[in-house]
C-alpha positions as a printed NumPy array, in Angstrom:
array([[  0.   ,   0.   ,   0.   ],
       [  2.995,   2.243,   0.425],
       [  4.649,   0.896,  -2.424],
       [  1.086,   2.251,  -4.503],
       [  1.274,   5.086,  -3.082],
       [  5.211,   6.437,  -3.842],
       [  4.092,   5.156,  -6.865],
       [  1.386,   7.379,  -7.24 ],
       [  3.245,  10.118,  -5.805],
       [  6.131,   9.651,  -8.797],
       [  3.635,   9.466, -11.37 ],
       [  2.047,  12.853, -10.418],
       [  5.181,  14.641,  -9.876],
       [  6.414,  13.299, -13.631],
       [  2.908,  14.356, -15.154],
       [  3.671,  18.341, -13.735],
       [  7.089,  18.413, -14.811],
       [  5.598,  17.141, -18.41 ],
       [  3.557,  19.535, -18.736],
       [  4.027,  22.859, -20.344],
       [  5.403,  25.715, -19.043],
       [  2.565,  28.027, -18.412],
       [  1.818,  29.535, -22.299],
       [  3.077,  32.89 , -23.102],
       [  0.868,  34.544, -25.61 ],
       [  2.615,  34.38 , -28.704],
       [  3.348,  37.539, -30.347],
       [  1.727,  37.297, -33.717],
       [  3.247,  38.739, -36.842],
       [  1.573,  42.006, -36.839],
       [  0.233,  43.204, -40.601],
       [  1.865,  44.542, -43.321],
       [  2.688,  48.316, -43.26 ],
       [  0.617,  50.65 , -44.212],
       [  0.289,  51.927, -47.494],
       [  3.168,  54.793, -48.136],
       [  1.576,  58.271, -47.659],
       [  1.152,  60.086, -50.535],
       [  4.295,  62.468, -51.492],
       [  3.183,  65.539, -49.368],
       [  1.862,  68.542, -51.89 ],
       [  4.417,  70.884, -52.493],
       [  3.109,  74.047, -52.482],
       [  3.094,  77.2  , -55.355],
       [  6.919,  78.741, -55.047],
       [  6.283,  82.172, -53.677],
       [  5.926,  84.921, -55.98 ],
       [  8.319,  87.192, -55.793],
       [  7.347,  90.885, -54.021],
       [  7.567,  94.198, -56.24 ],
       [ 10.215,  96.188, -56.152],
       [  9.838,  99.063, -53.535],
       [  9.37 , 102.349, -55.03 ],
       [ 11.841, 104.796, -54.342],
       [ 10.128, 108.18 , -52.463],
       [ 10.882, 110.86 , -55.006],
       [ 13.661, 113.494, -53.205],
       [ 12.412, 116.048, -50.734],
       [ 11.773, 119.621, -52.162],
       [ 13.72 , 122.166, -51.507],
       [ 12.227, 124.962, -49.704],
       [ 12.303, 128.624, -51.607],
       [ 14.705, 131.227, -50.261],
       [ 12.443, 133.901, -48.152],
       [ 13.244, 137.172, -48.479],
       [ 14.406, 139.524, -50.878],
       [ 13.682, 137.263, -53.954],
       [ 10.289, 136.658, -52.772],
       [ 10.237, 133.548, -54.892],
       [  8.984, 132.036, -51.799],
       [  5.785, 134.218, -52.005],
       [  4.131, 135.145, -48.518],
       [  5.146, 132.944, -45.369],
       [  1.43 , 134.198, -43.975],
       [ -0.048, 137.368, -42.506],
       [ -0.712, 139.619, -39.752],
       [ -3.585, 141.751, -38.949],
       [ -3.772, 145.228, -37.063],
       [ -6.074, 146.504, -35.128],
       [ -5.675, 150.656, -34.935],
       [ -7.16 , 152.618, -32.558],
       [ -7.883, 156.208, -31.427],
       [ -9.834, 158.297, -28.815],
       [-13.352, 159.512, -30.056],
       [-13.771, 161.834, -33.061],
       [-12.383, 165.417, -32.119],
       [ -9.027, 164.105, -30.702],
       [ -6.992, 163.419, -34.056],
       [ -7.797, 164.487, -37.493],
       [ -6.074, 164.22 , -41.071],
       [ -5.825, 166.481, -44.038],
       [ -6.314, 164.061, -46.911],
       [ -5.438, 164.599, -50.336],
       [ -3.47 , 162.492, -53.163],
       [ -2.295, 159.127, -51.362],
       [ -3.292, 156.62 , -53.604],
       [ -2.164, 153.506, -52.247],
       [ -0.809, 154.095, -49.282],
       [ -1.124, 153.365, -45.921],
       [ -2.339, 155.836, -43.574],
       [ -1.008, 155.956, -40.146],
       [  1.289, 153.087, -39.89 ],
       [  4.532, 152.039, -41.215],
       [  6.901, 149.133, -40.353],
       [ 10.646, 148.726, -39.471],
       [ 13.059, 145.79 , -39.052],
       [ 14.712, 145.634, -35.708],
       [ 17.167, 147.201, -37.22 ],
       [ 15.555, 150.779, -37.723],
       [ 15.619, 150.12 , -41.168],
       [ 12.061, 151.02 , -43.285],
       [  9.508, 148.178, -44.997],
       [  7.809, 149.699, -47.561],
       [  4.862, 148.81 , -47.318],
       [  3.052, 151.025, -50.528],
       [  0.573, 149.059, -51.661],
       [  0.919, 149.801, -55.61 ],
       [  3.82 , 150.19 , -58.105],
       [  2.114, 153.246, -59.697],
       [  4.44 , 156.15 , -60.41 ],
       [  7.283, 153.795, -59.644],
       [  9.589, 152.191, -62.69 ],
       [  8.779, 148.43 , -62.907],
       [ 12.347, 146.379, -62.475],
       [ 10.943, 143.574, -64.515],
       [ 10.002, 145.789, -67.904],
       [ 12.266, 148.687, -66.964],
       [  9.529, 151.314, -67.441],
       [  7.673, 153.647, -65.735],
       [  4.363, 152.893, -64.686],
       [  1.91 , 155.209, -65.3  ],
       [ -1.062, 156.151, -63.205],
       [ -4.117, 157.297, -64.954],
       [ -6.728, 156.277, -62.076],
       [ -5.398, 159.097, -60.181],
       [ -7.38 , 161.848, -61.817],
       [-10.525, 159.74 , -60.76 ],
       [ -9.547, 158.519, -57.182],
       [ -7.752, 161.217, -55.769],
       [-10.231, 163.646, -53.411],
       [-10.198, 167.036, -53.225],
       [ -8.165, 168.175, -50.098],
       [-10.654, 168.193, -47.15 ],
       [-10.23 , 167.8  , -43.243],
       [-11.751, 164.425, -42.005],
       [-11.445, 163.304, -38.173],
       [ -9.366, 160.114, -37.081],
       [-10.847, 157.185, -35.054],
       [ -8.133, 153.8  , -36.599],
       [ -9.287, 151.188, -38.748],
       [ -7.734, 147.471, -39.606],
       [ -5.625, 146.491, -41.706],
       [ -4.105, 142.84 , -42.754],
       [ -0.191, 142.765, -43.709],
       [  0.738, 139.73 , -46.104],
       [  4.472, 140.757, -45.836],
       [  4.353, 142.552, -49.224],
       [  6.677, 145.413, -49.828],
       [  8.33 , 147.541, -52.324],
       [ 12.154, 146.65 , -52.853],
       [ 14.805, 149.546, -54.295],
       [ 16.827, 147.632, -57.163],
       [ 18.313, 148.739, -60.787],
       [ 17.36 , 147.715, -64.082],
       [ 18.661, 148.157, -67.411],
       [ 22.221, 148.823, -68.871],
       [ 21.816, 152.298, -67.574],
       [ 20.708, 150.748, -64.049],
       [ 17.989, 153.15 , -63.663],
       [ 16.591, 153.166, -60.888],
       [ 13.539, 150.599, -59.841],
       [ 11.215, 149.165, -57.651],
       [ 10.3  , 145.138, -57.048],
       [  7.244, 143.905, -55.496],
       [  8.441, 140.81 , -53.019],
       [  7.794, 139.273, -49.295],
       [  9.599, 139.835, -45.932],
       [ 10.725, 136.944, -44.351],
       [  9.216, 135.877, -41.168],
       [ 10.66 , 137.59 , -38.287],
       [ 10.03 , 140.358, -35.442],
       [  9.123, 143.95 , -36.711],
       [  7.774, 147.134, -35.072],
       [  4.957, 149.081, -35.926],
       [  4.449, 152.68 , -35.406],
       [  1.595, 154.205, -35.486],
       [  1.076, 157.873, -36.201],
       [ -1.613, 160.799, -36.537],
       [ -1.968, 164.463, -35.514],
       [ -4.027, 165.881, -32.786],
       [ -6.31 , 168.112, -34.022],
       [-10.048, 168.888, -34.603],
       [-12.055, 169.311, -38.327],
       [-13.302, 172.747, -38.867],
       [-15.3  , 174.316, -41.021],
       [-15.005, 176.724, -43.595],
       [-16.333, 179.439, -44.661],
       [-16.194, 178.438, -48.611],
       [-15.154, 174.857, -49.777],
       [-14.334, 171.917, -47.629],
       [-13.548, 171.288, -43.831],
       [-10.273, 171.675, -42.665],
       [ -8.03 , 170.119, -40.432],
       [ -6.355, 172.39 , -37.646],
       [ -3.626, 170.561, -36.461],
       [ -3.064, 171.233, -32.535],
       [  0.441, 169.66 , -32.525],
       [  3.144, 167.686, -33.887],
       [  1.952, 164.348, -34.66 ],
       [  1.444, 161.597, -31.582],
       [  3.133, 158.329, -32.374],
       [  3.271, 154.809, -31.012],
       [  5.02 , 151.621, -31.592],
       [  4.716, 148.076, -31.247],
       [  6.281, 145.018, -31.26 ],
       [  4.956, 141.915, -33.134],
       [  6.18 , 138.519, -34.964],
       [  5.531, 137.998, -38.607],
       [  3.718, 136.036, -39.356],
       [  0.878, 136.056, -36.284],
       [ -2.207, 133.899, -35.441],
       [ -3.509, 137.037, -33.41 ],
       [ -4.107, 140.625, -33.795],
       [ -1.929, 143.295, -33.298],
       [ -3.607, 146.216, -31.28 ],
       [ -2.374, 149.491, -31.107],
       [ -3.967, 152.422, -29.207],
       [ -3.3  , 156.046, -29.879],
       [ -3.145, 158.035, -26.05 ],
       [ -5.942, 161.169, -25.707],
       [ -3.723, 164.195, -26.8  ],
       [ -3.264, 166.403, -23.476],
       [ -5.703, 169.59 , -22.709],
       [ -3.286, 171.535, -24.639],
       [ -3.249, 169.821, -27.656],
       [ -6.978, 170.581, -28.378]])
């Protein structure tokens, strides 16, 4: 009975180490690749950009000044005034074209002249004198007329002194300032407008003239004020 059972004992031990090892999964052959991708799209070359334009060269600015090629750098506007009628008066007559009251200078003393016309002057550009046939028609009769200001706008304009000709005769030439700082003065004579006995009023002058000046920058945004002063009690 113990024989059997060694027996028995052998046998089973012989069956386990007969039988497999415990199974692995085998690894299986996995498919075939994939089909190659298609060769990847290769895309338009890029085109080529234009050739930057080249800015055209800056301008050069006209000189200012004497030339007046530059033409006006702007304008400045006065504002003149004076006590009521009776303090000031003028005795008008032939002034065609110019400007009452006021005149300019550089800060160097020196005069702008500021005549608004070329008539009666000779013209640089033909050499000739320029006649002035309105005259006969705008210029009043001499008559005494009372002074209270007025405005007037500046555009830098003056009359130059130059020569013209092979005989360099003498000339005048229309042109600009250049922007700077100028003085005005402003000017009239104390006085009061009488009446005649035949023809026009008069004016009786009570004194030398009154003046004023004042600074300003040309051109100007603003307004340039000036203000005559009430002549004194002894004046009138």
């Amino acid at each position: 009975m113990m024989r059997l059972r060694f027996f028995l004992l052998i046998g089973a031990l012989q069956v386990g180490a007969c039988g497999s090892s415990p199974l692995m999964p085998s690894t299986g052959s996995g498919g075939t690749e994939g089909g190659t991708g298609g060769t990847p799209a290769t895309g338009g070359s890029l085109g080529a950009g234009g050739t930057g334009a080249t800015g055209g060269g800056t301008g050069t600015g006209g000189a200012i000044g004497a030339g007046g090629a530059a033409g006006s750098p702007g304008s400045v506007k006065f504002v003149l005034s004076a006590p009521p009628p009776g303090s000031y008066c003028d005795q008008i007559s032939c002034q065609f074209g110019s400007v009452p009251h006021l005149s300019i200078t550089r800060p160097d003393g020196s005069t702008v002249n500021i005549t608004q016309t070329l008539c009666g002057t000779t013209d640089c550009d033909s050499c000739a004198p320029l006649l002035c046939p309105e005259l006969a028609v705008l210029c009043p009769a001499p008559q005494g007329i009372p002074y209270t200001g007025g405005t007037w706008t500046w555009d830098g304009s003056y009359l130059a002194g130059a020569t013209c000709g092979a005989s360099h005769v003498a000339c005048s030439d229309r042109t600009y300032a250049p922007a700077g700082r100028y003085v005005a003065h402003l000017c009239a004579t104390p006085g009061s407008v009488v009446s005649q006995d035949a023809g026009l009023p008069a004016c009786v002058s009570a004194g030398p003239p009154v003046c004023v000046q004042a600074s300003f920058d040309f051109p100007g945004s603003g307004t340039v004020a000036i203000t005559l002063p009430a002549p004194s009690v002894g004046q009138l």
